[in-house]
BAKOL-691114 format. One record per atom (N, C-alpha, C, CB): atom name; x, y, z. Coordinates in Angstrom, 2 decimals, always signed. Glycine has a CB too. Layout:
// residues N
@atome=CA	X=X	Y=Y	Z=Z
...
END
This chain:
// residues 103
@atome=N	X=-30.35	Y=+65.28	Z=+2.77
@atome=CA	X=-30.68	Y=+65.95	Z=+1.52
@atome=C	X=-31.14	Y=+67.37	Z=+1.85
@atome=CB	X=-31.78	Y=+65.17	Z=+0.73
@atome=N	X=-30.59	Y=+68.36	Z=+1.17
@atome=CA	X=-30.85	Y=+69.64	Z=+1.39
@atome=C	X=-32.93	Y=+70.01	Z=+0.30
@atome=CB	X=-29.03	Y=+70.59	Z=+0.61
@atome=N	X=-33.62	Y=+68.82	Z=+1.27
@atome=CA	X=-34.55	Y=+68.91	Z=+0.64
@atome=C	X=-35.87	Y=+68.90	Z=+1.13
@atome=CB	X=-34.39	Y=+68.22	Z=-0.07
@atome=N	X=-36.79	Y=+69.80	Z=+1.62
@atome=CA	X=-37.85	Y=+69.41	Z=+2.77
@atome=C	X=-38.55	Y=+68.41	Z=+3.04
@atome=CB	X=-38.68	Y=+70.03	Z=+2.82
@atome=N	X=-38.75	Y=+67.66	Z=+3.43
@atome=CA	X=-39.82	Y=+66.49	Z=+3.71
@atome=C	X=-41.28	Y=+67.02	Z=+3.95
@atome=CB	X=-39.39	Y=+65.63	Z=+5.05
@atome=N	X=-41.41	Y=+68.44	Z=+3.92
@atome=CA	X=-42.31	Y=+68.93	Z=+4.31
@atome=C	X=-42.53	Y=+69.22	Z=+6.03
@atome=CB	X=-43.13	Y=+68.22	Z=+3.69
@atome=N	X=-41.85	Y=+68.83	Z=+7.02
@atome=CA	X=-42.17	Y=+69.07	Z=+8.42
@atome=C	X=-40.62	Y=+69.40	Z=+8.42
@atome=CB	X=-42.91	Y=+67.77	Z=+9.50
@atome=N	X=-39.44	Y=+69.32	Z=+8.05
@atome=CA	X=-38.10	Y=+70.11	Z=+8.42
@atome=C	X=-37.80	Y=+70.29	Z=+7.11
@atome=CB	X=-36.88	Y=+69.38	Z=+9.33
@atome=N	X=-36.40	Y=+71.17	Z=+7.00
@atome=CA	X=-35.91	Y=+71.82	Z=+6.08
@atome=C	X=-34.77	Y=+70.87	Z=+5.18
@atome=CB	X=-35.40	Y=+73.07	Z=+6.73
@atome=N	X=-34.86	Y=+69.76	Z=+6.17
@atome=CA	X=-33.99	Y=+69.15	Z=+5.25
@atome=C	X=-34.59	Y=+67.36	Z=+5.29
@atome=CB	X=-32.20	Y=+69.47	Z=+5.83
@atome=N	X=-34.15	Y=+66.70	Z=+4.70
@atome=CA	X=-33.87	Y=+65.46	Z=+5.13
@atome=C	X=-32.60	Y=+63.97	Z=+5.23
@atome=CB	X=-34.70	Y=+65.26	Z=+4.65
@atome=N	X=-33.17	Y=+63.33	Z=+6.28
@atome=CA	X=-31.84	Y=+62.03	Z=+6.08
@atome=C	X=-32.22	Y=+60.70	Z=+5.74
@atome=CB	X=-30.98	Y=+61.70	Z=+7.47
@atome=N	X=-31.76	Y=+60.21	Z=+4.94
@atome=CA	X=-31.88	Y=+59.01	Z=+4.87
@atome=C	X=-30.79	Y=+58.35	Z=+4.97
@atome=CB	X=-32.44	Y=+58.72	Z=+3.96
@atome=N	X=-30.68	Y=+56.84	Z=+5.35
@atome=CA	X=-30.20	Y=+55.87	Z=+5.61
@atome=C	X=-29.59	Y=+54.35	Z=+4.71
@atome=CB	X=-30.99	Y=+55.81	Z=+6.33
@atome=N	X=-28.84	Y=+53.58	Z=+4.30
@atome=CA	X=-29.01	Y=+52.80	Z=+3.94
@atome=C	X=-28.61	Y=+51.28	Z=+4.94
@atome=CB	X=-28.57	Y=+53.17	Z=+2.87
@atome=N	X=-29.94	Y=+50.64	Z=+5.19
@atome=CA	X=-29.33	Y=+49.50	Z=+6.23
@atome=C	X=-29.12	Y=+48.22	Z=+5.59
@atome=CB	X=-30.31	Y=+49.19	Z=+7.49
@atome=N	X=-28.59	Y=+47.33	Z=+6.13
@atome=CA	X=-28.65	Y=+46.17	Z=+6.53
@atome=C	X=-29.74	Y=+45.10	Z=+7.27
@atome=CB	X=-27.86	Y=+46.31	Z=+7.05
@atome=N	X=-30.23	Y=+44.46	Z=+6.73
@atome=CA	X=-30.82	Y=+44.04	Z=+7.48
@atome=C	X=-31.09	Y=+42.69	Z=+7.76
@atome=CB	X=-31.54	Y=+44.54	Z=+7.35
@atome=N	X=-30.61	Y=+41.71	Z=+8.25
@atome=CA	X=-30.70	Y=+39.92	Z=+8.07
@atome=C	X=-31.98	Y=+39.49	Z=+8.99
@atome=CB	X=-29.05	Y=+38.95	Z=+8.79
@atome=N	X=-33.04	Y=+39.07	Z=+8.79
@atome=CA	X=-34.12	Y=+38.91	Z=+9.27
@atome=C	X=-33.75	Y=+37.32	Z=+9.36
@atome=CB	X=-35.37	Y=+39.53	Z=+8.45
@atome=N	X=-33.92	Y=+36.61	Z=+10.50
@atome=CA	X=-34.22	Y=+35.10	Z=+10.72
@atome=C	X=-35.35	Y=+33.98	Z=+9.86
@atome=CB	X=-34.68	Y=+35.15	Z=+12.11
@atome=N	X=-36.19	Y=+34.81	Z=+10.00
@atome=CA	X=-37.20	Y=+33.93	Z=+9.10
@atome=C	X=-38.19	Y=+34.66	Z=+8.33
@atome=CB	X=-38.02	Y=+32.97	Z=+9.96
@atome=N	X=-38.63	Y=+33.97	Z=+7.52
@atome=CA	X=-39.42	Y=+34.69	Z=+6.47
@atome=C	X=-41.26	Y=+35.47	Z=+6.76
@atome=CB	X=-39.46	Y=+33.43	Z=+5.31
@atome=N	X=-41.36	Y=+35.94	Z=+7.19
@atome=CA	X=-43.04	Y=+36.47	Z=+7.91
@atome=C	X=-42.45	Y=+37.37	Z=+7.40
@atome=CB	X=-43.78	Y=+36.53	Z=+9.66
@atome=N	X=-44.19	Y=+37.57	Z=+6.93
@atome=CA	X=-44.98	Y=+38.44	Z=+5.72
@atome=C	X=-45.03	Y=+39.97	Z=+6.78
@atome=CB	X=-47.02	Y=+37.59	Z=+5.13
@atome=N	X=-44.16	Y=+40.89	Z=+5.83
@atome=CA	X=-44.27	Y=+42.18	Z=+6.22
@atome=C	X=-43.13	Y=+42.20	Z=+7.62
@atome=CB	X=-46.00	Y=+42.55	Z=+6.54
@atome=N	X=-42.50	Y=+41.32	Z=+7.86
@atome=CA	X=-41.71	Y=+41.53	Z=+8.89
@atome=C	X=-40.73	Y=+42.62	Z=+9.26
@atome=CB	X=-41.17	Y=+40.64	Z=+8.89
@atome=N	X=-39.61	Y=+42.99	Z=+8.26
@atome=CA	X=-38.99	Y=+43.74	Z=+8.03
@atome=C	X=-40.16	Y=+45.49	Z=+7.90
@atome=CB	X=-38.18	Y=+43.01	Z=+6.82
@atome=N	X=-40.67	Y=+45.41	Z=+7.56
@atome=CA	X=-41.75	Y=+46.67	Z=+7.52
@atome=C	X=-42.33	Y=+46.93	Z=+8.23
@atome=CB	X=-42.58	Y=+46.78	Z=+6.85
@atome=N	X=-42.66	Y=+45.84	Z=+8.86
@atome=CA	X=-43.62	Y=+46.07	Z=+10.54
@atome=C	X=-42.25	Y=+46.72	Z=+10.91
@atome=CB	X=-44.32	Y=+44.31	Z=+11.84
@atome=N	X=-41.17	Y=+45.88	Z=+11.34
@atome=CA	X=-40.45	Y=+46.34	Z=+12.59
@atome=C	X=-39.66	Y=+47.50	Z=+11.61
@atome=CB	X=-39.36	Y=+44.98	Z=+13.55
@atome=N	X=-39.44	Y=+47.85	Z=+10.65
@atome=CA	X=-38.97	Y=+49.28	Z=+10.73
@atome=C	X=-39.90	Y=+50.31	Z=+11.03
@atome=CB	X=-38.41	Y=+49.66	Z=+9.56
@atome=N	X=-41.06	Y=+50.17	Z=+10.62
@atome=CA	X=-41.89	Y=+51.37	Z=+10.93
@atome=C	X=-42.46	Y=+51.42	Z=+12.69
@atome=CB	X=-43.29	Y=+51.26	Z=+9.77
@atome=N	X=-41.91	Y=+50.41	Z=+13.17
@atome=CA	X=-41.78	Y=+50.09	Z=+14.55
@atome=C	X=-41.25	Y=+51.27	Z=+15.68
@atome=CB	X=-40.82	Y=+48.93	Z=+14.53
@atome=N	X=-40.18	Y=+51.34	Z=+15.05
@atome=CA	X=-38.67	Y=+51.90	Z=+15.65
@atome=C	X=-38.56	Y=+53.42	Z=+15.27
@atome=CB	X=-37.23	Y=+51.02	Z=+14.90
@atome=N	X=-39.56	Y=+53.69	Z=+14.05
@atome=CA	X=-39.82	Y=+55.17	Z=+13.49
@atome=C	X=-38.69	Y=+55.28	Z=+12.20
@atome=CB	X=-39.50	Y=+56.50	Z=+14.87
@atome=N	X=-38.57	Y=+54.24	Z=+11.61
@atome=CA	X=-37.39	Y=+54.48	Z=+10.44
@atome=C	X=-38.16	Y=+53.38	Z=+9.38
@atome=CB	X=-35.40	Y=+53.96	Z=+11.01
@atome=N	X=-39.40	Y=+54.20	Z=+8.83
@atome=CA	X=-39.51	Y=+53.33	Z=+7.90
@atome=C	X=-39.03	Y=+53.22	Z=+6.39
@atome=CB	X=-40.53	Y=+53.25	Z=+7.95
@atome=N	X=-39.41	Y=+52.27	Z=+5.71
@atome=CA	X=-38.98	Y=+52.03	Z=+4.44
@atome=C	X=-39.89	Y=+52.76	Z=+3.17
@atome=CB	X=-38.97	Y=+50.50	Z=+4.36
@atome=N	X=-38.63	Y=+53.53	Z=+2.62
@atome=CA	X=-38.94	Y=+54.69	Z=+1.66
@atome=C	X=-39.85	Y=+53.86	Z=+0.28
@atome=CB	X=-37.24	Y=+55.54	Z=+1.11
@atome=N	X=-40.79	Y=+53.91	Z=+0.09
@atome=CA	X=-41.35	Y=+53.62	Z=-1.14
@atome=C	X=-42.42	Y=+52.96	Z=-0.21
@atome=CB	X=-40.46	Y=+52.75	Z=-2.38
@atome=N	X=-42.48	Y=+52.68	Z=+0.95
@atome=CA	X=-43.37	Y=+51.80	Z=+1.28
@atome=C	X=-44.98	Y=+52.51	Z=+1.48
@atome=CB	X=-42.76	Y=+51.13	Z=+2.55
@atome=N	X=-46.13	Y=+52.03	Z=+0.68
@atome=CA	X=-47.17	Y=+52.67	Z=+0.79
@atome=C	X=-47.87	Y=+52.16	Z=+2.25
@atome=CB	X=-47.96	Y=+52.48	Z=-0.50
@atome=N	X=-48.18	Y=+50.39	Z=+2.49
@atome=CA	X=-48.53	Y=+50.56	Z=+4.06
@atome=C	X=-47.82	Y=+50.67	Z=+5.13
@atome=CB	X=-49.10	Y=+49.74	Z=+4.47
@atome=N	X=-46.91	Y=+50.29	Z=+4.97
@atome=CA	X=-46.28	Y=+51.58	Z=+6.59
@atome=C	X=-45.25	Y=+52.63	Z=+6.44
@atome=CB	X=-45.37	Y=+50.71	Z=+7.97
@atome=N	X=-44.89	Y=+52.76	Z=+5.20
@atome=CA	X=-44.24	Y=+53.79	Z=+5.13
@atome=C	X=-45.06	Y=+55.29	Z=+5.78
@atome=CB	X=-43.88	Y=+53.78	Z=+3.68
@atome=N	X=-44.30	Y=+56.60	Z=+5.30
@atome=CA	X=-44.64	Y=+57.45	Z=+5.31
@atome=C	X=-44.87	Y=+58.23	Z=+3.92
@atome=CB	X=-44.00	Y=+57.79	Z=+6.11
@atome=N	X=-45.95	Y=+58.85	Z=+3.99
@atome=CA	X=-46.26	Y=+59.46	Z=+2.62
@atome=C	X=-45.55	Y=+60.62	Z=+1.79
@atome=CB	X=-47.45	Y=+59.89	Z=+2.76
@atome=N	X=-45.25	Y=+61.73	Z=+2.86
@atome=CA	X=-44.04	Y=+62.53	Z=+2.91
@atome=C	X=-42.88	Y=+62.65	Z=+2.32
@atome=CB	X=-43.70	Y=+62.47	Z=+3.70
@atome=N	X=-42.25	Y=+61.11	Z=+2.24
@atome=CA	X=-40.85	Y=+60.58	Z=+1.97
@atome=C	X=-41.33	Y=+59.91	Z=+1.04
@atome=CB	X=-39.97	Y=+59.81	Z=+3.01
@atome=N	X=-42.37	Y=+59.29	Z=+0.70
@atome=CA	X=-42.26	Y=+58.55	Z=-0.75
@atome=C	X=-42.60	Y=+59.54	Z=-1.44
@atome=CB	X=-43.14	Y=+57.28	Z=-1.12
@atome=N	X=-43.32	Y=+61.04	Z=-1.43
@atome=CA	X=-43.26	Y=+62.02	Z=-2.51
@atome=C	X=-42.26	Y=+62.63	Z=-2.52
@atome=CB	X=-44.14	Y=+62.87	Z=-2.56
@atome=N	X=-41.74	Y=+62.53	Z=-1.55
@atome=CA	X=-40.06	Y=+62.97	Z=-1.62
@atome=C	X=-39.33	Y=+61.99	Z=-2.36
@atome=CB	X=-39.27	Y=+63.06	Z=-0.11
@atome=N	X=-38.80	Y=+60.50	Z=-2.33
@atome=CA	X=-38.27	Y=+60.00	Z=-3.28
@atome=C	X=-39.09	Y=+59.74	Z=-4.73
@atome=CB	X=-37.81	Y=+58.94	Z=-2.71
@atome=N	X=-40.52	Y=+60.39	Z=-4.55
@atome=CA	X=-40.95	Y=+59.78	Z=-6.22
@atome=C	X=-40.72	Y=+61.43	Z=-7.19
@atome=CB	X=-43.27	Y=+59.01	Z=-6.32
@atome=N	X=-40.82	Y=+62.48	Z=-6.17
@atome=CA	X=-40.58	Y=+63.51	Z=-7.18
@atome=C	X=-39.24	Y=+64.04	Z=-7.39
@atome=CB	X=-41.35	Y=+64.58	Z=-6.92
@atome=N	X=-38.25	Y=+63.82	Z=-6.19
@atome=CA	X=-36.97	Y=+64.36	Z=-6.40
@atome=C	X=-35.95	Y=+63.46	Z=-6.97
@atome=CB	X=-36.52	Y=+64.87	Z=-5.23
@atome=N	X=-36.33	Y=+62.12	Z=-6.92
@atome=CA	X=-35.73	Y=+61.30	Z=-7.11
@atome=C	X=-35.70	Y=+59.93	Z=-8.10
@atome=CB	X=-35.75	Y=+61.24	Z=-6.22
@atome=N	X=-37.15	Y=+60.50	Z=-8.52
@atome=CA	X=-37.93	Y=+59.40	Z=-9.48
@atome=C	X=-37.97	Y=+58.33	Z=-8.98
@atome=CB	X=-37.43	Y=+59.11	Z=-10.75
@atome=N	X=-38.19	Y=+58.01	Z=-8.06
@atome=CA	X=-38.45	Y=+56.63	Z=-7.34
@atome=C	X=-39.41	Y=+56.46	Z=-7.06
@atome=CB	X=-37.93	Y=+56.30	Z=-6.33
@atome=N	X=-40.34	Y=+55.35	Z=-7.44
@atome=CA	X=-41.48	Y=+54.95	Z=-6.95
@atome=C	X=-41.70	Y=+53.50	Z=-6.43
@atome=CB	X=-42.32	Y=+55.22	Z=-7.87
@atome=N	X=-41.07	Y=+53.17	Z=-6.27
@atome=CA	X=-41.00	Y=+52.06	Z=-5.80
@atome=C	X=-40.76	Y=+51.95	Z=-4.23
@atome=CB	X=-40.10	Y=+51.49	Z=-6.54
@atome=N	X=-40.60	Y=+50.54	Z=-4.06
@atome=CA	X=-40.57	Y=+50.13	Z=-2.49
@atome=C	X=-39.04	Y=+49.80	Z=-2.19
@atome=CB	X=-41.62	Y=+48.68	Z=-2.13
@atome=N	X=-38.13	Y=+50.61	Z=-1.26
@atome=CA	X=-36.90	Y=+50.56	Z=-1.62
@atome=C	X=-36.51	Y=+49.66	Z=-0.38
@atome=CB	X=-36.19	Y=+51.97	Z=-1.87
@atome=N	X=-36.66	Y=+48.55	Z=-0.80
@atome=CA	X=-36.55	Y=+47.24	Z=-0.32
@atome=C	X=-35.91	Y=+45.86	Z=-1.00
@atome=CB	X=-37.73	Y=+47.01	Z=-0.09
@atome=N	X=-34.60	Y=+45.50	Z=-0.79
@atome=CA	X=-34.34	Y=+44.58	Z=-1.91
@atome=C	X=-33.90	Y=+43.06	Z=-1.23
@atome=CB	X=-33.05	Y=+45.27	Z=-2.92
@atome=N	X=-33.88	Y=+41.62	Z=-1.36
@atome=CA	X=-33.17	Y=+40.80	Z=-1.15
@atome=C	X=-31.86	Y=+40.58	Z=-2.01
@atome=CB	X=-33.92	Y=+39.94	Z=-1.10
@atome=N	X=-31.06	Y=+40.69	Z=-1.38
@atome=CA	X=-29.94	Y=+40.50	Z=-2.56
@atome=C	X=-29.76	Y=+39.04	Z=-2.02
@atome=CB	X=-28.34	Y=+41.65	Z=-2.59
@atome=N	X=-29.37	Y=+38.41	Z=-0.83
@atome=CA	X=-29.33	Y=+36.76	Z=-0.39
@atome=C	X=-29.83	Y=+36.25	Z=+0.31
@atome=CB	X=-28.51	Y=+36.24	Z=-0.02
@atome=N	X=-30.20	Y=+34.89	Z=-0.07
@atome=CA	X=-30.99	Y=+33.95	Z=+0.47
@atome=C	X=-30.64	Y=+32.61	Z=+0.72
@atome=CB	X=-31.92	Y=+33.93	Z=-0.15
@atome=N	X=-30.61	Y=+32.04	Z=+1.81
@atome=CA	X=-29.81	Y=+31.19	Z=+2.67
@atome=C	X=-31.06	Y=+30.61	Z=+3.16
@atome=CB	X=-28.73	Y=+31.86	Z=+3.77
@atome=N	X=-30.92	Y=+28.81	Z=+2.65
@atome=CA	X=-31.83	Y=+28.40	Z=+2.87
@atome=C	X=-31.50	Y=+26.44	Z=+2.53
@atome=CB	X=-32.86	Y=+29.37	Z=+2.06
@atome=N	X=-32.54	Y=+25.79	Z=+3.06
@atome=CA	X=-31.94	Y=+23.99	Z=+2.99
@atome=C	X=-32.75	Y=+23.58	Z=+1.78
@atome=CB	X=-32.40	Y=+22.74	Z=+4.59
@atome=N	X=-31.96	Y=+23.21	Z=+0.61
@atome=CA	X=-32.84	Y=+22.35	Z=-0.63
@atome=C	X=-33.79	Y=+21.47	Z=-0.26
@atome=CB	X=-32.00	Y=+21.46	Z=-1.49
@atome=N	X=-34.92	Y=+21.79	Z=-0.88
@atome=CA	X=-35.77	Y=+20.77	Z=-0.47
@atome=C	X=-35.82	Y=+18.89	Z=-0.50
@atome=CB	X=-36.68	Y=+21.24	Z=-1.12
@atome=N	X=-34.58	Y=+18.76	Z=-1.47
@atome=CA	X=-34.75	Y=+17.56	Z=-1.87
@atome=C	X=-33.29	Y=+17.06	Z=-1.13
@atome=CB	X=-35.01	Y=+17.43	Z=-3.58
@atome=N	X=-32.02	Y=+17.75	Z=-1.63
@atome=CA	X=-30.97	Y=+17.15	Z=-1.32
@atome=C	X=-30.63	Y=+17.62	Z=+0.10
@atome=CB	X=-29.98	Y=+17.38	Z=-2.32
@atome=N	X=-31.16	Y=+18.56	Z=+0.80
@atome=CA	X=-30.95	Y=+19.23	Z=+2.27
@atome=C	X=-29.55	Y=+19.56	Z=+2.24
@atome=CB	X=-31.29	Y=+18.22	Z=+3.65
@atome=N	X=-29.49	Y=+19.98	Z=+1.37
@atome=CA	X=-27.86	Y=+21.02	Z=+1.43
@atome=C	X=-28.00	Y=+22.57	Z=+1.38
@atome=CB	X=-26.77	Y=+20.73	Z=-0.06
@atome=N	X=-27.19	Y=+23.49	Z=+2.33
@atome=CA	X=-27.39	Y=+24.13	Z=+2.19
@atome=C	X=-27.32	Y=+24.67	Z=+0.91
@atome=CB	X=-27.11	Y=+24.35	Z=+2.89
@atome=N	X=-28.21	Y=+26.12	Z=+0.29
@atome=CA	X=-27.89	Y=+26.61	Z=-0.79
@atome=C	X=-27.95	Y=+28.36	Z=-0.59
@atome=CB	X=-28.84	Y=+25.95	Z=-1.85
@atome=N	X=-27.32	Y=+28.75	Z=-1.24
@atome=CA	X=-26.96	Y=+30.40	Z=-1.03
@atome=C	X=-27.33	Y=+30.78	Z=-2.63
@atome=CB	X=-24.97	Y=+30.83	Z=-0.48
@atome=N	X=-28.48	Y=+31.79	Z=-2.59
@atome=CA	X=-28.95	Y=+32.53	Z=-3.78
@atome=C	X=-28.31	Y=+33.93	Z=-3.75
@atome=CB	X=-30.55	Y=+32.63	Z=-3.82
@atome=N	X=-27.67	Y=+34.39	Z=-4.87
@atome=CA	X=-27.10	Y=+35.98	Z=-4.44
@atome=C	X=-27.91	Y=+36.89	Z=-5.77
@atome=CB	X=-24.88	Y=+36.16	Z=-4.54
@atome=N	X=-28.09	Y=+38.08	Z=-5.70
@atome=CA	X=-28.57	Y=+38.71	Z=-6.47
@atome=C	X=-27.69	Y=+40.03	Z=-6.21
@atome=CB	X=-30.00	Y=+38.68	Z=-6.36
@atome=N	X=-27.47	Y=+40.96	Z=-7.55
@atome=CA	X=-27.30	Y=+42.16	Z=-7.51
@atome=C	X=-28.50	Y=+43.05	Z=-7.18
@atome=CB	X=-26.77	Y=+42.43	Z=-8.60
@atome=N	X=-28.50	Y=+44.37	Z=-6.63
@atome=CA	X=-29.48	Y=+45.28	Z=-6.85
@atome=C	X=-30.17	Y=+45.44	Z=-8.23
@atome=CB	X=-28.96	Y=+46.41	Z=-6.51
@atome=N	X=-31.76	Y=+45.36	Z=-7.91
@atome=CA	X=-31.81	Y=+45.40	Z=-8.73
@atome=C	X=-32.11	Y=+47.11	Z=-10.00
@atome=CB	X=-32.46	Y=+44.39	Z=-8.48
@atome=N	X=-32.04	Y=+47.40	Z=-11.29
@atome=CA	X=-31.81	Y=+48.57	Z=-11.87
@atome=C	X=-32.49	Y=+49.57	Z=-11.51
@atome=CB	X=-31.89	Y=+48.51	Z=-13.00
@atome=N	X=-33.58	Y=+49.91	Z=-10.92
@atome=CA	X=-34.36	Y=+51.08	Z=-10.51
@atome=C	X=-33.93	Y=+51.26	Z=-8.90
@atome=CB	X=-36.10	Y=+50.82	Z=-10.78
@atome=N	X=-33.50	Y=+50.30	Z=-8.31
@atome=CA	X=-32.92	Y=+50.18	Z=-6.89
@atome=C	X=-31.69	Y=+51.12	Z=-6.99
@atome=CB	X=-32.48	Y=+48.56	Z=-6.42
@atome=N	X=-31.02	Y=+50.36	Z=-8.05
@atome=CA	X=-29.25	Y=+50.80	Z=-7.71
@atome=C	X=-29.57	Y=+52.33	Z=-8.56
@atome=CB	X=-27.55	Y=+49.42	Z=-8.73
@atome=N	X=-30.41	Y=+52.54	Z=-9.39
@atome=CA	X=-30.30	Y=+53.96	Z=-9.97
@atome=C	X=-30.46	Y=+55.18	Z=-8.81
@atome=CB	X=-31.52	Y=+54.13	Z=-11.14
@atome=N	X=-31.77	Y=+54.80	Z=-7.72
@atome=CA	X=-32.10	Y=+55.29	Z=-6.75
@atome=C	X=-31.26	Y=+55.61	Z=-6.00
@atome=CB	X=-32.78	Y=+54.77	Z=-6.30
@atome=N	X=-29.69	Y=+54.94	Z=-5.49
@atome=CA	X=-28.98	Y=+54.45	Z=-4.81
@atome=C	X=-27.75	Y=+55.64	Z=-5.21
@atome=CB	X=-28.89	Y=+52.87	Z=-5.05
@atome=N	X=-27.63	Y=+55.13	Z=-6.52
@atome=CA	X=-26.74	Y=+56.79	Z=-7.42
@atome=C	X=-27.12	Y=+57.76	Z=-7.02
@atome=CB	X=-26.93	Y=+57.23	Z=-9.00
@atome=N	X=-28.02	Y=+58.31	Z=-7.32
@atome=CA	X=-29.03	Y=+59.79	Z=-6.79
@atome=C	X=-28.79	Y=+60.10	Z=-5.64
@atome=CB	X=-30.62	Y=+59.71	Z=-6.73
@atome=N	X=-28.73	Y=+59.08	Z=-4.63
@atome=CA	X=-28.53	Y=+59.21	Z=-3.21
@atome=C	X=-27.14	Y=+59.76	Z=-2.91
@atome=CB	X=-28.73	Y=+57.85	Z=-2.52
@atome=N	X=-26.11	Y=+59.39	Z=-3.85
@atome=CA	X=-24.78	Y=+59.15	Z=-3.59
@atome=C	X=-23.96	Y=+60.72	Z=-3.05
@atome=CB	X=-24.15	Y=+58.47	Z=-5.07
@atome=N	X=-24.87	Y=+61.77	Z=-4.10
@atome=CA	X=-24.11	Y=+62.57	Z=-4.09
@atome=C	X=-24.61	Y=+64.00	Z=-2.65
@atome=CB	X=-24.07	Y=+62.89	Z=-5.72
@atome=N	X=-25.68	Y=+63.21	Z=-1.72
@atome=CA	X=-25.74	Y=+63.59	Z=-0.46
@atome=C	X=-25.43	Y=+62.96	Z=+0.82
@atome=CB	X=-26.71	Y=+63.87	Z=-0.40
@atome=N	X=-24.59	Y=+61.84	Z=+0.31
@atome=CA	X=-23.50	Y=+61.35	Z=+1.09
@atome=C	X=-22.82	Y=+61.95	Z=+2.48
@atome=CB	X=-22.60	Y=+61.32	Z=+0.21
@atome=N	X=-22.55	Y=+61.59	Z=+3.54
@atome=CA	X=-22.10	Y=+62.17	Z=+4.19
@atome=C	X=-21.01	Y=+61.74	Z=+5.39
@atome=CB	X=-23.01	Y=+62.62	Z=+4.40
END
């Protein structure tokens, strides 16, 4: 984004993937902010920088973090079951905005 983060003149963001094995609290957030790529909206480990960067340029305030599927054994019948979700509307609006610094 031709937009400062405040420490460079521009910034990048990313959109990942991410399939985590098991479910622990904050997992995905620990280990991105791990690696130095944390998650935009995130107030405890994010960076503050980038969430005033996506809440003022971008109207995003949120935690831009979504499950879209979930793969998991019924509790009763032990079959597997697969939950799917779309993004959800303040996600995928965020996601538009993004689109057109594409690269």
């Amino acid at each position: 984004m031709p937009i400062s983060d405040g420490r460079f003149p521009t910034s990048r963001y990313s959109l990942v993937e991410l399939k985590p094995r098991t479910g622990r609290k904050h997992q995905l957030r620990r280990h991105m902010k791990h690696i130095s790529h944390p998650i935009s909206g995130d107030v405890k480990y994010g960076k503050g920088n980038h969430n005033r960067l996506f809440r003022d340029e971008l109207n995003c305030d949120r935690l831009m973090l979504a499950a879209t599927d979930l793969n998991l054994v019924h509790p009763i019948s032990n079959e597997p079951l697969t939950l799917h979700c779309s993004f959800e509307n303040s996600f995928q609006a965020t996601l538009d905005k993004l689109e057109q610094y594409k690269v």
